[in-house]
matplotlib code that plots the C-alpha trace (Angstrom):
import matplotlib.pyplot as plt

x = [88.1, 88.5, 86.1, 85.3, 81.9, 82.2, 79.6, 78.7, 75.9, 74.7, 72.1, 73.1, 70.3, 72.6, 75.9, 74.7, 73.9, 77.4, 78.9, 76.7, 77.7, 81.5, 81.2, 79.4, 82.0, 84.8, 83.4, 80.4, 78.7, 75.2, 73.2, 69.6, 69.1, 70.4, 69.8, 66.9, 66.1, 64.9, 68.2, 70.2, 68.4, 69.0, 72.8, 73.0, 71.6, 73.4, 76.8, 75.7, 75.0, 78.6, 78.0, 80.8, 78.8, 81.9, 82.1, 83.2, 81.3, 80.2, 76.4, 75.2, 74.2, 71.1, 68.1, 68.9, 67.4, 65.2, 63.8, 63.0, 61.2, 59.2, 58.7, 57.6, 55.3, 53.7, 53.1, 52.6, 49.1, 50.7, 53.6, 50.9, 49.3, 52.3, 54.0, 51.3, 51.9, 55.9, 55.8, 53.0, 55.7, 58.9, 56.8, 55.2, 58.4, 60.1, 63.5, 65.9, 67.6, 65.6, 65.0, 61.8, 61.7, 58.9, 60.2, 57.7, 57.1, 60.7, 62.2, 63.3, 63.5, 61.4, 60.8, 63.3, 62.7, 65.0, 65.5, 68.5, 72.0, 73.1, 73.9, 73.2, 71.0, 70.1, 71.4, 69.8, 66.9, 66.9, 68.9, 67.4, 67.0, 66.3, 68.5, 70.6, 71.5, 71.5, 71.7, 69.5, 67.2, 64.3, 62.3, 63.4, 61.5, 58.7, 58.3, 59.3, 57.4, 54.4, 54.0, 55.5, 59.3, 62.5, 66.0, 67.8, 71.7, 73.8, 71.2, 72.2, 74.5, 76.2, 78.3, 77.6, 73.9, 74.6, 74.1, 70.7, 67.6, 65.3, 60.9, 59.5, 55.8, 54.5, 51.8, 49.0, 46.5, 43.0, 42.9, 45.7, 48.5, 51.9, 52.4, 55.7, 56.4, 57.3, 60.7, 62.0, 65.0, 66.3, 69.5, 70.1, 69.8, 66.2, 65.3, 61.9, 59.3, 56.8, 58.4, 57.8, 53.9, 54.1, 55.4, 52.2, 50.0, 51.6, 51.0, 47.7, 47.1, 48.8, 46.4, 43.4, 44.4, 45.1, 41.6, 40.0, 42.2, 40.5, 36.6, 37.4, 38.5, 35.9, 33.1, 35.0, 35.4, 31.3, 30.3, 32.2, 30.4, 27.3, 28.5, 29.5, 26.2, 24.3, 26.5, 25.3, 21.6, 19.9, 17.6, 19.0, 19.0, 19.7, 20.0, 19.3, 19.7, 17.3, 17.8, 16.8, 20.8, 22.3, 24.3, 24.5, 24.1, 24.6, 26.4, 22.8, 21.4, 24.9, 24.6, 21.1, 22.3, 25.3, 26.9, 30.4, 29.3, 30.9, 28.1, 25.5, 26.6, 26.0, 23.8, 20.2, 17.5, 16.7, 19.3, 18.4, 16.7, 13.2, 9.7, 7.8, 9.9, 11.3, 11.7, 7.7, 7.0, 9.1, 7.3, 5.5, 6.6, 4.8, 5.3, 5.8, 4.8, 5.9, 5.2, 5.9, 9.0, 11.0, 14.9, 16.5, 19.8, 23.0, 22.5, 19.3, 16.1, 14.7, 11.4, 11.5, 9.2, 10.1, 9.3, 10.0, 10.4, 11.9, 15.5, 15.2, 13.0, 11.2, 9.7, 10.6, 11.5, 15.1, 16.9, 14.9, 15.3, 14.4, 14.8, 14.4, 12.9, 14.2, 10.4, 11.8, 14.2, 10.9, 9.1, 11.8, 12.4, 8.3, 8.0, 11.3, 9.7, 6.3, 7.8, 8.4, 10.2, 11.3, 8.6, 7.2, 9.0, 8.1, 10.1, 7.5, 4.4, 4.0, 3.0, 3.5, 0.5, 0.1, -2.5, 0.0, 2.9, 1.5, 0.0, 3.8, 4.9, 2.8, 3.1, 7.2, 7.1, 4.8, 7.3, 10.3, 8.2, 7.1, 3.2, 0.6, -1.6, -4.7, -4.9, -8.1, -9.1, -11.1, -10.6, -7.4, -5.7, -2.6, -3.0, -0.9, 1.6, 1.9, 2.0, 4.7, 6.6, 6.0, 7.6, 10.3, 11.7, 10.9, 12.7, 11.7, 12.6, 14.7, 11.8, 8.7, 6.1, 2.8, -0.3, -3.9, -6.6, -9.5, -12.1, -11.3, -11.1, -14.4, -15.3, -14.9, -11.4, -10.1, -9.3, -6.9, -5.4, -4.3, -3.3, -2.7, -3.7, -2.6, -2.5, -6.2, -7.3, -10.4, -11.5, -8.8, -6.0, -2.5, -0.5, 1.9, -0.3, 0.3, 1.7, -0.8, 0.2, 0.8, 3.8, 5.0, 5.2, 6.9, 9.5, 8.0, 4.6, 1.6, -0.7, -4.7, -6.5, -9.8, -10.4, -14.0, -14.7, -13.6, -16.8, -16.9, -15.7, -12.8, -12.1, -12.6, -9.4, -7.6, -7.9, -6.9, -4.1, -2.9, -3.5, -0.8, 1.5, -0.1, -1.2, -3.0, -3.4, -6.9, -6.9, -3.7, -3.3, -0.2, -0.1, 3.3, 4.3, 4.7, 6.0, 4.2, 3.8, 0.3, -0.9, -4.8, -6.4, -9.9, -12.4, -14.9, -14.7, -14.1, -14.9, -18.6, -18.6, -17.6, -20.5, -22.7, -21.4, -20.0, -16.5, -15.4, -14.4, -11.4, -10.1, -10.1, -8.8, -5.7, -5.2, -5.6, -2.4, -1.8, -4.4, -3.7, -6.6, -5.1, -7.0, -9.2, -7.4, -10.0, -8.8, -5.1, -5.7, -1.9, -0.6, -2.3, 0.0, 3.0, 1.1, 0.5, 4.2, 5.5, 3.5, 5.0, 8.1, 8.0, 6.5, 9.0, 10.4, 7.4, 5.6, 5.8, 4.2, 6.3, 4.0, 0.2, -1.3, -2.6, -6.4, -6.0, -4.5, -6.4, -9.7, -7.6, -7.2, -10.9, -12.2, -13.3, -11.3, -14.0, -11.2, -8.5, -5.0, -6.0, -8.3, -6.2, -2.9, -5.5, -7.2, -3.5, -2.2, -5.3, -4.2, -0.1, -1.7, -3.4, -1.9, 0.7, 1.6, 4.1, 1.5, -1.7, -4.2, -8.3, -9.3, -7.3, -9.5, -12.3, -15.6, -17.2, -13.8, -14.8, -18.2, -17.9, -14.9, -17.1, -19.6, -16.6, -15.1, -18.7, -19.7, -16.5, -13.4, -12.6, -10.2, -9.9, -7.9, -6.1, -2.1, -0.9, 1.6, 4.6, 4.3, 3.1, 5.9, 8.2, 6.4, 7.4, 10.6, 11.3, 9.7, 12.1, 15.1, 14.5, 14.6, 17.4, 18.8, 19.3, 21.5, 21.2, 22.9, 21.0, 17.7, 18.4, 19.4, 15.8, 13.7, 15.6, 16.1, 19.7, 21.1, 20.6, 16.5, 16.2, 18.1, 16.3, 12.5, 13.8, 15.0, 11.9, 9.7, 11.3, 13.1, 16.2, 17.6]
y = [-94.9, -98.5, -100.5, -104.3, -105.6, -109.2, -109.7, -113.6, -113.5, -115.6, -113.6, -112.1, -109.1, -108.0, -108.8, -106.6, -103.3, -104.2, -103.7, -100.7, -99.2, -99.5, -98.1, -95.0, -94.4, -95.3, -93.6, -91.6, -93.0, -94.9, -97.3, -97.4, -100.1, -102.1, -100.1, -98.1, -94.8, -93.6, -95.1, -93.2, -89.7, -90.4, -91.4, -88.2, -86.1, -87.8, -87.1, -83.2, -83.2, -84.5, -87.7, -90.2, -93.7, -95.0, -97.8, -96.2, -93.4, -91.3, -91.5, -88.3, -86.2, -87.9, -85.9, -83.6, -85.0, -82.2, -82.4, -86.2, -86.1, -83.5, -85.2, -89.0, -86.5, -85.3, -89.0, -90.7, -92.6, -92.7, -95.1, -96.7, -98.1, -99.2, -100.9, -103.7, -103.5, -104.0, -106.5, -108.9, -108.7, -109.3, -112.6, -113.7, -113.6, -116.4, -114.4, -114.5, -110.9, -108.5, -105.1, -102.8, -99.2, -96.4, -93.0, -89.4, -87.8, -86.0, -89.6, -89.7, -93.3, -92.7, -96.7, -99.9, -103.5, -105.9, -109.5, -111.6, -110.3, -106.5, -105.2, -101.8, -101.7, -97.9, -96.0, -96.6, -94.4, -90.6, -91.3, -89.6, -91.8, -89.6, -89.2, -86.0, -88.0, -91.9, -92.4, -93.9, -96.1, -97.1, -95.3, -92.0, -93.1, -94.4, -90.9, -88.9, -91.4, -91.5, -95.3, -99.0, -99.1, -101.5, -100.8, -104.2, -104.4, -102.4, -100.3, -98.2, -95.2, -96.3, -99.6, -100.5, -100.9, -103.5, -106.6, -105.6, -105.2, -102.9, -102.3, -99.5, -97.8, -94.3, -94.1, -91.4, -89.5, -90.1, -86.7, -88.0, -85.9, -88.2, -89.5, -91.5, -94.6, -98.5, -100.0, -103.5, -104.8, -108.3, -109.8, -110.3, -114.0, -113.5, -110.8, -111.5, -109.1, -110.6, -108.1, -105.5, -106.4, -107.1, -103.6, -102.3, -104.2, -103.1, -99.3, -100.0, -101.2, -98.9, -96.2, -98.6, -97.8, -94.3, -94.0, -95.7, -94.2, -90.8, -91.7, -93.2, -89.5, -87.9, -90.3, -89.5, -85.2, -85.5, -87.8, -85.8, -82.4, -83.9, -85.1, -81.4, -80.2, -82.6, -82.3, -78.4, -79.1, -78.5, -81.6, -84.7, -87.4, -90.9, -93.1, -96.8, -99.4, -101.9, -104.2, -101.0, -100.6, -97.3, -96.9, -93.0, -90.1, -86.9, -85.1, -83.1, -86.9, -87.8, -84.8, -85.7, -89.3, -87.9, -91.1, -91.3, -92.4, -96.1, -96.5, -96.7, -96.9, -100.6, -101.0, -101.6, -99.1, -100.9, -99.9, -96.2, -95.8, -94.0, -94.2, -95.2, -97.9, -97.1, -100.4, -100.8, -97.6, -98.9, -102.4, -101.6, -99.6, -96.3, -92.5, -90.9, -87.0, -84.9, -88.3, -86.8, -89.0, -88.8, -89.6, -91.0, -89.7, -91.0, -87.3, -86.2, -87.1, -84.7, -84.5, -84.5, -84.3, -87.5, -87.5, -90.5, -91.4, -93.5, -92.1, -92.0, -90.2, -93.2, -94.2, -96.9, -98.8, -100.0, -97.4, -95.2, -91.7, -90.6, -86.3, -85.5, -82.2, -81.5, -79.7, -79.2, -75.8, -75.2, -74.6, -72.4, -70.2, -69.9, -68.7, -66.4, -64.9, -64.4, -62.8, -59.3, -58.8, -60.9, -62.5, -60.9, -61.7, -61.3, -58.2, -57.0, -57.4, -53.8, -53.5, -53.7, -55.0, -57.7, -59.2, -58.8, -60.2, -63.1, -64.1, -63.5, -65.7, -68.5, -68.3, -68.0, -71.5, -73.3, -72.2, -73.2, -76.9, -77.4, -77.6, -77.0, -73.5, -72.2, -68.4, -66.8, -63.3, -60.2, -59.4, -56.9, -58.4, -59.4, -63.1, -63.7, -61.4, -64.0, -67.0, -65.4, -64.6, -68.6, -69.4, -67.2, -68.5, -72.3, -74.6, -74.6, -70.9, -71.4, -73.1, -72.1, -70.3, -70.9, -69.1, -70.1, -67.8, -70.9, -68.2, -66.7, -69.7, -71.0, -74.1, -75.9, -75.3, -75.2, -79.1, -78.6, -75.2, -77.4, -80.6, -79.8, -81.6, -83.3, -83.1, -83.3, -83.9, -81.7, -79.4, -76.1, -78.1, -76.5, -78.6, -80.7, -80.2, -77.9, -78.1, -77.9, -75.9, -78.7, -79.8, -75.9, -75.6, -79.5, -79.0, -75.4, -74.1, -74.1, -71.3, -71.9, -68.4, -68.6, -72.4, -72.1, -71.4, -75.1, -76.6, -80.3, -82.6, -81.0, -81.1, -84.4, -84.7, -82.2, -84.5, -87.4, -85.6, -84.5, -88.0, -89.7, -87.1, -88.1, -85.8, -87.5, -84.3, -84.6, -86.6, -88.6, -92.1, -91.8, -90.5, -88.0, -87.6, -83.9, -82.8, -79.7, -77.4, -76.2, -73.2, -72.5, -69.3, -68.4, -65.0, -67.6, -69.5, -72.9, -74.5, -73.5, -74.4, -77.8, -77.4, -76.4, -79.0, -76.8, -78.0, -81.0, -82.2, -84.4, -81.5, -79.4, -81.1, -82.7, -78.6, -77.1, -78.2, -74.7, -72.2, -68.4, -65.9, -62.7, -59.8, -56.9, -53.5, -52.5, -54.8, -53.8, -49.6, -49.0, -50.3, -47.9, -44.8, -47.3, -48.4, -45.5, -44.1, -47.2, -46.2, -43.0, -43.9, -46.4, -43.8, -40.8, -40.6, -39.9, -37.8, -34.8, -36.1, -36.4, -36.5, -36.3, -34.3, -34.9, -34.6, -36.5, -39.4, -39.4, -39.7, -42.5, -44.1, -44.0, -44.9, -49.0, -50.2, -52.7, -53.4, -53.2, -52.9, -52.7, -50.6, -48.1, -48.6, -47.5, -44.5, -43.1, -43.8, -41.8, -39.0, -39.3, -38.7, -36.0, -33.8, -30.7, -30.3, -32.0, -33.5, -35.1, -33.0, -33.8, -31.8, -34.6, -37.4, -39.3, -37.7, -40.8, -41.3, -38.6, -39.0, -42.7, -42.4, -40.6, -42.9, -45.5, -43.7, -43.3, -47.0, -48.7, -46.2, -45.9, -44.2, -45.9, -48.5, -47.2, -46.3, -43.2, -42.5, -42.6, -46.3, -47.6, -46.0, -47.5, -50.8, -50.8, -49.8, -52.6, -55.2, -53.7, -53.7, -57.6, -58.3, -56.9, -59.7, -56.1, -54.5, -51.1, -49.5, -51.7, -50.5, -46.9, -47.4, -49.3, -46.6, -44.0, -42.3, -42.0, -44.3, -41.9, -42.0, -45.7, -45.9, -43.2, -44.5, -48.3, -47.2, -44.7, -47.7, -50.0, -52.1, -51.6, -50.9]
z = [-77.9, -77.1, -78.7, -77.9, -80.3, -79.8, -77.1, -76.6, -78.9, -81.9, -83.4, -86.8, -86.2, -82.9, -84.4, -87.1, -84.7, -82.9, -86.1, -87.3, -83.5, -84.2, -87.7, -86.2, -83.8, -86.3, -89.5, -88.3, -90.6, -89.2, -91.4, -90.8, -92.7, -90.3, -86.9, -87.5, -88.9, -85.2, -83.8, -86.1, -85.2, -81.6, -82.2, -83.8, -81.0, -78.8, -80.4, -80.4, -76.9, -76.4, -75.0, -76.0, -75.5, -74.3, -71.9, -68.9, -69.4, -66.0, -65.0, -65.3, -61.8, -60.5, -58.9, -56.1, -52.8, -51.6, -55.3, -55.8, -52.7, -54.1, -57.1, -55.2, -53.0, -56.6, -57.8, -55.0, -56.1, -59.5, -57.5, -55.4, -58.5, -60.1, -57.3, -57.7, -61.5, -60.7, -58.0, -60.7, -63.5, -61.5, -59.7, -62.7, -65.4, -65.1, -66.2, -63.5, -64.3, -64.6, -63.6, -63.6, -64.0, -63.4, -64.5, -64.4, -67.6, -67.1, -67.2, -63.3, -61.8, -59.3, -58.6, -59.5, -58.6, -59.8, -59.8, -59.7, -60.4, -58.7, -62.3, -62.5, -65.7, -67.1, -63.2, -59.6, -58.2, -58.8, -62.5, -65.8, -68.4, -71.3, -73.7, -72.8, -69.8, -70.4, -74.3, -76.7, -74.7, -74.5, -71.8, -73.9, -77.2, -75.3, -73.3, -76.8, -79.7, -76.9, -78.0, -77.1, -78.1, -78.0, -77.9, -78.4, -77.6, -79.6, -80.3, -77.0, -77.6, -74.5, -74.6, -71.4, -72.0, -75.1, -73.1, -72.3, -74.3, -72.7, -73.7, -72.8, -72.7, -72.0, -69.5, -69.8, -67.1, -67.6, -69.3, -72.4, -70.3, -69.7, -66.1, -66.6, -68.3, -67.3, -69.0, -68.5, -68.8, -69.7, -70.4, -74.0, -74.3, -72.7, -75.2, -77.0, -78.4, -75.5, -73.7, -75.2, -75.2, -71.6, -70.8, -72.8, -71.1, -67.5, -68.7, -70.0, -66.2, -64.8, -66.4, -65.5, -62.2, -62.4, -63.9, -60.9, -59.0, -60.4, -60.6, -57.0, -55.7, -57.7, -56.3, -52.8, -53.0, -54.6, -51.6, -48.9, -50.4, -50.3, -46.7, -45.5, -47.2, -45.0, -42.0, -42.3, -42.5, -38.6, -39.0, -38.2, -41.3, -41.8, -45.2, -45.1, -47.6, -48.6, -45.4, -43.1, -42.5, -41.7, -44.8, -43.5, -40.6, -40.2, -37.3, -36.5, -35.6, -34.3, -31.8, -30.7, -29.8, -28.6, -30.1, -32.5, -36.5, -35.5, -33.3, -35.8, -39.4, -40.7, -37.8, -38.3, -37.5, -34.6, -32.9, -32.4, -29.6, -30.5, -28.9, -30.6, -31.8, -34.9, -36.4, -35.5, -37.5, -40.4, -40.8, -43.3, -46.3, -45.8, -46.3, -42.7, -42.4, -39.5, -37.3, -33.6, -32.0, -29.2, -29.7, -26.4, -26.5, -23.9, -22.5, -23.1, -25.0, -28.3, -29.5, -33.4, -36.5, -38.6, -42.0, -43.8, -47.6, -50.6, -51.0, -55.1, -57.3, -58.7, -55.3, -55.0, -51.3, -52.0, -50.1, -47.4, -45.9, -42.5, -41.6, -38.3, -37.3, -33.8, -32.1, -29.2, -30.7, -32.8, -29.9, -28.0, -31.6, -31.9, -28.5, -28.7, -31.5, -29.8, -27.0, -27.5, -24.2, -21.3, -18.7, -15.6, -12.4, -8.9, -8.8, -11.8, -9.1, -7.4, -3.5, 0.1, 1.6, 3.1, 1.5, -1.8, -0.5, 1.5, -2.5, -3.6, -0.5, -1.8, -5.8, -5.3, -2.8, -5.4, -8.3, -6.5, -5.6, -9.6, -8.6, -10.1, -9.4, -9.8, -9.8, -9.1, -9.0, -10.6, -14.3, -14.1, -10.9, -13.1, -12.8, -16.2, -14.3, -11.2, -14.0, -15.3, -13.0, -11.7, -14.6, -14.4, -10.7, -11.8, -12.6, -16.5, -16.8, -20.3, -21.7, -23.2, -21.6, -23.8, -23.1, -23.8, -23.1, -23.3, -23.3, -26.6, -28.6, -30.3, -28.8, -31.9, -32.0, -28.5, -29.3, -32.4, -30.4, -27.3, -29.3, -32.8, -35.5, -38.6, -42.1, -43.3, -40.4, -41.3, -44.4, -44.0, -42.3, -42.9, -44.9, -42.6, -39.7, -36.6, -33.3, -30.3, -27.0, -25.0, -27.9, -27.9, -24.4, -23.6, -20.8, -19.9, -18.8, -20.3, -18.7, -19.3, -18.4, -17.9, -17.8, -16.4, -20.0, -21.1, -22.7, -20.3, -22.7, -23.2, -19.6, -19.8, -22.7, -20.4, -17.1, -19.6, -20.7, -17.0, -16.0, -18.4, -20.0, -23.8, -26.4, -29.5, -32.5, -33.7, -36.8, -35.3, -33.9, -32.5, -28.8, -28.2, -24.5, -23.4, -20.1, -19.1, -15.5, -16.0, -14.2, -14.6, -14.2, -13.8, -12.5, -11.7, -8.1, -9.6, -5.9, -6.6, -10.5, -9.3, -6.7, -9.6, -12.1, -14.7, -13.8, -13.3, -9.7, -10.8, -12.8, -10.5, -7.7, -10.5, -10.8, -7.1, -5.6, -4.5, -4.8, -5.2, -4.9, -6.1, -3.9, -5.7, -6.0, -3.5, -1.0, -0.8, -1.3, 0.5, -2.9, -5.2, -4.2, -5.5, -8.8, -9.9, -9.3, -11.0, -13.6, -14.0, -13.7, -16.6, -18.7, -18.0, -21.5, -23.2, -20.7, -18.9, -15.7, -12.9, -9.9, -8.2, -6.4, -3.3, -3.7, -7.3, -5.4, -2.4, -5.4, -7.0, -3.6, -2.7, -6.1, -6.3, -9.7, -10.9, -13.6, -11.2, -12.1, -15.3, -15.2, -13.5, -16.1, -18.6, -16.9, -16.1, -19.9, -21.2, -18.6, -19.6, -23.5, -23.1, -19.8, -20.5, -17.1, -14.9, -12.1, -12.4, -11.1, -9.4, -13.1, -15.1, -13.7, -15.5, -14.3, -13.4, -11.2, -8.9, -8.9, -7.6, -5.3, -2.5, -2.6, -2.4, 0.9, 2.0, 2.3, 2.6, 2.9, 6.6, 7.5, 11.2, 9.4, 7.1, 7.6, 7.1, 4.2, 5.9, 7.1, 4.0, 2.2, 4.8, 4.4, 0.4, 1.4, 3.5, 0.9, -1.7, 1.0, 1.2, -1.9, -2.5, 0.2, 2.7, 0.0, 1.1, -2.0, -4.4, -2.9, -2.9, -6.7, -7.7, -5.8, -7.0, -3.8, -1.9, 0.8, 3.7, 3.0, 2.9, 6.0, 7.5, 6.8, 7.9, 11.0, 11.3, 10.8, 13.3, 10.6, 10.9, 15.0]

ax = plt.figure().add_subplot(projection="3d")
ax.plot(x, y, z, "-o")
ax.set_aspect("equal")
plt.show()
């Protein structure tokens, strides 16, 4: 091996390793006196692993490709944080050759800046510089001592490296585990043990930032749980700081704005458009509980519950919450949930008269205008039925239908029932107050049976209410708007309560845009026959009765019905519950049935008017026929009877030509 020690140096220290170097190689014999016990070891482990230190000695095989990519993918905020560590120390030293290494805890250059001459140092990018692959250096010791090292000149196991001095620190996780380490490089004549503290001090950054790097990601994956957590919740929410900003929203509140996050984060609270004004309610520092708003959305507007408190435990008013509680899917779950089945329609309302389907004509053009009814009639005529079924053609047919029967409801509390109230608003007051009708049934119909029964002053709130669309909950200040179809009912003549001065005029002429008087069963007898089939129908699977006979129905037919048609659903249920038979027979009937349906046909039973069986049934048939927009097969299929029979009794009747 050729050997060449005279370097253009001065120092006696580095003359002294040039000479220790050549005696190694010459005598294998290492002083560590003069270079260093830990030099010595590593000279030694070099020479086992075959390494021959000689000056034109081969780089060893740097990192595959596919595998250094893997490995800057692995470390790349590791890199990110020491790229501004590298750049500071290459501007800042005022050496002009110099180069800058950042290895991974297997010693793979995985960064290299340099400055001034293109000497190649320790290897490019991708070389290993521990010490099976590069020599004593020292990035090795710093990576296997786990502390600041030096290796000045001659030092190196390779020659080439011996005009160099090279200082070197191990960098460590947050957790103590070894990321990499930082080496620098200087010409010798530049050597100085600065250096090495400066490479120290670029590690100790370096882990600095891999620490805040850390507590930043943890502070981020916490704050987007708590984000995905919130994002889950149904009620809408919004954090603001202590100058009312929105410092945070979730997407339940983005989706009732129907706005993006850029829209309103950093904005002030003012900018959410709210009646009543947000930034009014807000003013002053004050708890808000289940405070009825109305959110304008770009697409649509939301009732809400807002309830409004500090955002820290201490109470205090530096940072605010506000949850909104969207009322208007309260109100559709409560009345899901209420509902045991769907709503009447008109299909549900049984007959062929004309007195019933001129009532039909009239309650299906009032639901398709939006206007408001009054339906009067006997107790039993099925007014709740035609309300329903109102409802059901309307407009508002996916929202609630609320129902109020105002003559069951003591008059001390038909106030809090239709408006709600709040939260202490009176000794027994549910906690968080309650809803009134007029808020469960807002964008739906609201269906007051048996208004006569309102005690005056409260038809004097009602007519306010009508008047401007505000509902104020007993014990509330603050009005909520509600947009309601109201449809009154009533077995009182509310013309001649008005007359007598139990009802109000103004009411009632605010109510009576269309007025429905539903006729007595005793007034439309043709449609008892079909009743009381329907009836049996409905009830085939858990009775044996399958038809009438003759002399029961004619009885039925000439009896009065004071209850009417529910008076007659309950008389044929008793008789479903207790008959063994498969008809309902004269014996079957209540005795006070037959004893009063001759005097019935007596007084007011004529038979010069009535139509005989045939063209009644024909009548139904046709009513049924049109419904079913002339569908001949769908007709057949609701009456159960084949094609060739509904053709047969239209054309019999004149109906069809």
């Amino acid at each position: 091996m050729s050997v060449n020690p005279f370097y253009n140096v001065e120092n006696p220290e580095l003359i002294g390793y040039e000479y220790a170097w050549v005696d190694y190689f010459r005598n294998s014999v290492c002083n560590a006196d003069i270079i260093g016990q830990r030099i010595c070891e590593s000279w030694g482990r070099c020479g086992e692993a075959g390494l021959s230190g000689a000056a034109d000695e081969n780089d060893a095989t740097p990192c595959p490709v596919a595998e250094f990519e893997e490995r800057l993918s692995r470390n790349t905020n590791y890199l990110k944080i020491a790229d501004t560590i590298i750049d500071s120390i290459i501007n800042t030293l005022k050496e002009q050759r110099i180069a800058v290494y950042i290895v991974d805890a297997d010693g793979v250059v995985l960064r290299l800046r340099r400055k001034g001459d293109e000497e190649r140092y320790l290897g490019d990018i991708r070389a290993n510089l521990r010490e099976r692959a590069a020599g004593t250096n020292c990035v090795d010791f710093a990576l296997r001592y786990l502390e600041a090292a030096s290796v000045i000149g001659a030092q190196h196991y390779y020659q080439r490296y011996h005009k160099y001095a090279g200082y070197a620190a191990p960098i460590r996780d947050v957790d103590g585990k070894i990321r990499g380490a930082i080496g620098i490089f200087v010409r010798l004549e530049n050597m100085s043990e600065y250096m090495r503290s400066v490479a120290a001090a670029a590690a100790a950054a370096i882990e600095n930032g891999i620490g805040v790097f850390r507590s930043h990601a943890i502070i981020e994956r916490q704050n987007k749980e708590k984000q995905d957590v919130l994002d889950s919740i149904t009620d809408g929410i919004i954090y603001l700081d202590k100058n009312r900003n929105i410092s945070y929203v979730n997407l339940k509140f983005l989706e009732y704005c129907a706005v993006g996050k850029d829209k309103l984060i950093g904005k002030n609270i003012s900018s959410v458009n709210m009646r009543p004004k947000i930034d009014v309610l807000l003013r002053e520092s004050n708890t808000h509980v289940n405070l009825p708003v109305k959110i304008i959305g770009e697409e649509k507007s939301w009732r809400a519950l807002l309830n409004h408190h500090p955002a820290n435990s201490s109470r205090e008013w530096e940072n605010e919450i506000l949850i909104f509680t969207a009322t208007d899917e309260v109100a559709e779950m409560a009345n899901a949930i209420s509902r045991e089945g769907d709503l009447f329609t008109f299909e549900s309302i049984v007959g062929a008269s004309t007195e019933i389907l001129s009532r039909v004509d009239d309650a299906k053009r009032a639901a398709d205008y939006g206007a408001r009814v009054i339906l009067e009639g006997e107790s039993g005529t099925g007014k709740e039925v035609f309300a329903q079924a109102i409802h059901s053609r309307s407009a508002r047919s996916d929202e609630p239908f609320v129902a109020v029967d105002c003559g069951a409801i003591p008059h001390e509390l038909i106030e809090s029932e239709l408006f709600g109230y709040e939260e202490g608003a009176f000794t027994g007051a549910k906690k968080g107050g309650m809803e009134g009708k007029f808020e469960q049934a807002h964008n739906g119909t609201l269906f007051l049976d048996e208004i006569g029964n309102l005690p005056l002053d409260m038809q004097a709130k009602l007519l306010r209410v009508l008047q401007d669309s505000l509902v104020t909950r007993v014990g509330g200040r603050q009005p909520t708007r509600v947009d309601v179809q109201i449809i009154a009912a009533s077995n009182l003549d509310l013309q001649k309560e008005t007359e007598k001065g139990t009802f109000r005029e103004d009411l009632y002429y605010r109510l009576n845009v269309v007025h429905i008087n539903i006729p007595p069963l005793r007034d439309r007898r043709e449609d008892i026959p079909f009743l009381v089939d329907e009836f049996i129908s409905k009830n085939r699977a858990r009775s044996s009765i399958r038809a009438v006979d003759e002399s029961a129905m004619r009885a039925i037919c000439n009896y009065s019905w004071p209850g009417n048609v529910r008076q007659l659903h309950n008389v044929l249920e008793r008789i479903l519950i207790f008959a063994d038979g498969g008809r309902i027979t004269v014996d079957m009937l209540p005795k006070n049935i037959l004893e009063n349906a001759d005097d019935f046909a007596r007084e007011d039973f004529r038979t010069d008017n009535i139509d005989d069986l045939g063209t009644v049934s024909a009548r139904y048939v046709n009513n049924v026929y049109g419904r079913f927009g002339g569908n001949i097969k769908r007709t057949a299929e609701a009456l159960n009877i084949s094609r060739s029979t509904v053709y047969r009794m239209l054309r019999g009747a004149g109906y069809l030509s």
